[in-house]
C-alpha positions in Angstrom: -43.4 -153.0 -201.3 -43.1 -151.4 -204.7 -40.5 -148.3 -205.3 -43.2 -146.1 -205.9 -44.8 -147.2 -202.6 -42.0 -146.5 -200.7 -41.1 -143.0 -201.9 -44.5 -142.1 -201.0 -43.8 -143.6 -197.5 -40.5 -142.1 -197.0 -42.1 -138.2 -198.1 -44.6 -138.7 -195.7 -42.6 -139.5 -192.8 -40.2 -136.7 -193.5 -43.5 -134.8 -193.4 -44.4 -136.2 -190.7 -41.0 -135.0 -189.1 -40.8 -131.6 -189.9 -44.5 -130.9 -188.7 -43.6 -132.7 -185.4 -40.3 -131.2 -185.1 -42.2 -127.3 -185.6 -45.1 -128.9 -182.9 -42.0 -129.6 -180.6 -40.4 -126.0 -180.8 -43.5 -124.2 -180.6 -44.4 -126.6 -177.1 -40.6 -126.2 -175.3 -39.2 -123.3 -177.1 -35.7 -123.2 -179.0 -34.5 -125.8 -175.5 -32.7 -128.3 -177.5 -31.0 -125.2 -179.5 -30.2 -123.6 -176.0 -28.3 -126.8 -175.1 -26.8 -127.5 -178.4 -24.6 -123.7 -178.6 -23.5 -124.2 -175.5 -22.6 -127.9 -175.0 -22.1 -128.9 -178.5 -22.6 -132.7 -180.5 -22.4 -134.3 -176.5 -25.8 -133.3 -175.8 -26.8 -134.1 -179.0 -24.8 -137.1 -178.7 -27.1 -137.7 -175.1 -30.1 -137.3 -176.7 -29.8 -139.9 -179.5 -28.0 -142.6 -177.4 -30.8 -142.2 -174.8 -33.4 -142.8 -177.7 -31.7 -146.0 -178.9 -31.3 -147.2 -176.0 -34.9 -146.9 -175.5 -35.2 -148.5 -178.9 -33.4 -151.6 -178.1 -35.8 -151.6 -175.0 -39.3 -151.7 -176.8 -37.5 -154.2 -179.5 -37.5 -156.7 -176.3 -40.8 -156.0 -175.0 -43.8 -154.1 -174.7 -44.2 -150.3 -173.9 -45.0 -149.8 -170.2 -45.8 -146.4 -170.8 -48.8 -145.2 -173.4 -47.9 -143.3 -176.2 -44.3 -144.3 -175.9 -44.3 -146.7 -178.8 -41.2 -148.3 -180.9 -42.7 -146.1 -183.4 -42.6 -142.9 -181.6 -39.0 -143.5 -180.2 -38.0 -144.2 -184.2 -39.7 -140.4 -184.9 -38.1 -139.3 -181.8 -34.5 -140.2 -182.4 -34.9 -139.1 -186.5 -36.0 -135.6 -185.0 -33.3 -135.5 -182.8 -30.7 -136.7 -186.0 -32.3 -133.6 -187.5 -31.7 -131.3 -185.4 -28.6 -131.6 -184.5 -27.4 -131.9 -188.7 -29.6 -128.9 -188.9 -27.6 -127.0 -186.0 -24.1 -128.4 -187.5 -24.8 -127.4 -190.6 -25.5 -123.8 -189.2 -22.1 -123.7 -187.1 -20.1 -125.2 -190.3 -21.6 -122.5 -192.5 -20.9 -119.5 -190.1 -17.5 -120.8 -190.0 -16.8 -121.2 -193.2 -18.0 -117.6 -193.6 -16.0 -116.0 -190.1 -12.9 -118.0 -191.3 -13.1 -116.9 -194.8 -13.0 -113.3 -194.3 -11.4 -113.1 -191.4 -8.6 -115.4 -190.9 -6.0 -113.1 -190.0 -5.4 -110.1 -188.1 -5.1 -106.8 -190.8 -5.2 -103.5 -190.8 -8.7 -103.3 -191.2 -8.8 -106.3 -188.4 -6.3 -105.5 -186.1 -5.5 -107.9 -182.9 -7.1 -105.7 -180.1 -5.3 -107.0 -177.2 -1.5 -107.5 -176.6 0.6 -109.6 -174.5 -0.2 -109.4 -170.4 -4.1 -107.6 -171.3 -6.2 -109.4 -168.8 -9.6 -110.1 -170.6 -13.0 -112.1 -170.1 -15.4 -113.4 -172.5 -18.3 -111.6 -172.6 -21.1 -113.9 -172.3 -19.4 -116.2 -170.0 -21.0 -115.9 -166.2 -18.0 -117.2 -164.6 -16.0 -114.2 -164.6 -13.0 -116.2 -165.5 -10.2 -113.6 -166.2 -7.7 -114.6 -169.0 -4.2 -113.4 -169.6 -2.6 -112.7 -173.3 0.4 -114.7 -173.6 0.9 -114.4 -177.2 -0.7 -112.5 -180.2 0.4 -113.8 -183.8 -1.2 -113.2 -187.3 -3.9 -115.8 -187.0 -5.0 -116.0 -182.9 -4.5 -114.4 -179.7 -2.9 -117.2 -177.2 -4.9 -116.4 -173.2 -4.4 -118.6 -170.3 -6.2 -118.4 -166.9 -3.4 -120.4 -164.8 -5.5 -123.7 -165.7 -6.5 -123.6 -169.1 -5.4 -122.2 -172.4 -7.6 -120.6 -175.2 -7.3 -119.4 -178.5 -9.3 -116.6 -179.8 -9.3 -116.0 -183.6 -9.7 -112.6 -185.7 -13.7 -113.3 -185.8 -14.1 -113.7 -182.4 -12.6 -110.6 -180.5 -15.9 -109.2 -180.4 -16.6 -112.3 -177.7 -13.8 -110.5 -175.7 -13.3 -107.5 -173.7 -11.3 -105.9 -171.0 -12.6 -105.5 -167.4 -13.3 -102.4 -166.6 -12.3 -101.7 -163.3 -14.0 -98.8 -160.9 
């Protein structure tokens, strides 16, 4: 295969990938997003082992199931490669961004809890209740007895105080 051959192959499988990929999301919805924000690189991590491991399977013999070809397995675990850059490149930009303006507590940013607040995350269903242990210039130290947890300058707004009847 010539040079020019192949660039033309390689555009049209990246083509390819991005139609399938908008296909996929518009058929299950933002699912593999969901997952990703709240678990992280291990379920992305699941994902593409799974799809290798189905790869070494169809290199040693024949699909069992239809439409589940070597082929489709290769677009399957590039699409899920994709994704999950596409989702760390998000989180590492957002970061950048939070940690850039607001790496310290100020007086524009001040630490809005002090030492023995109890607090929750907001978002969290558990209704884990944390205790401030320490507040310095760059993160708010909680521990819930268990587990310890920093909270920097850009995330208080994740935070709050019960409010109690």
């Amino acid at each position: 295969m010539n040079k020019e051959q192949l660039i033309k192959n390689i555009e049209s499988v990246a083509a390819t990938l991005v139609a399938t990929l908008k296909r996929k999301n518009a058929d299950y919805g933002s699912s593999f997003s969901t997952l990703y924000e709240r678990i992280g690189m291990p379920y992305a991590y699941g994902h593409l082992a799974e799809k290798l491991e189905r790869i070494w399977s169809l290199m040693n013999r024949d699909a069992q199931v239809k439409d589940e070809s070597l082929k489709d397995s290769l677009y399957d675990l590039a699409g899920y490669a994709i994704l999950t850059l596409a989702h760390a490149e998000q989180k590492s930009a957002l970061e950048s961004e939070k940690t850039a303006k607001n790496a310290y507590f100020t007086d524009d940013n001040p630490a809005r809890f002090k030492v023995n607040d109890f607090i929750y995350r907001v978002n969290d269903n558990t209704n884990v209740v944390w205790q401030v242990k320490d507040v310095t210039s760059t993160y708010i130290l909680v521990g819930n007895g268990e587990n310890v947890n920093l909270i920097y300058p850009y995330e208080q707004d994740d935070w709050a105080r019960p409010v109690y009847d």
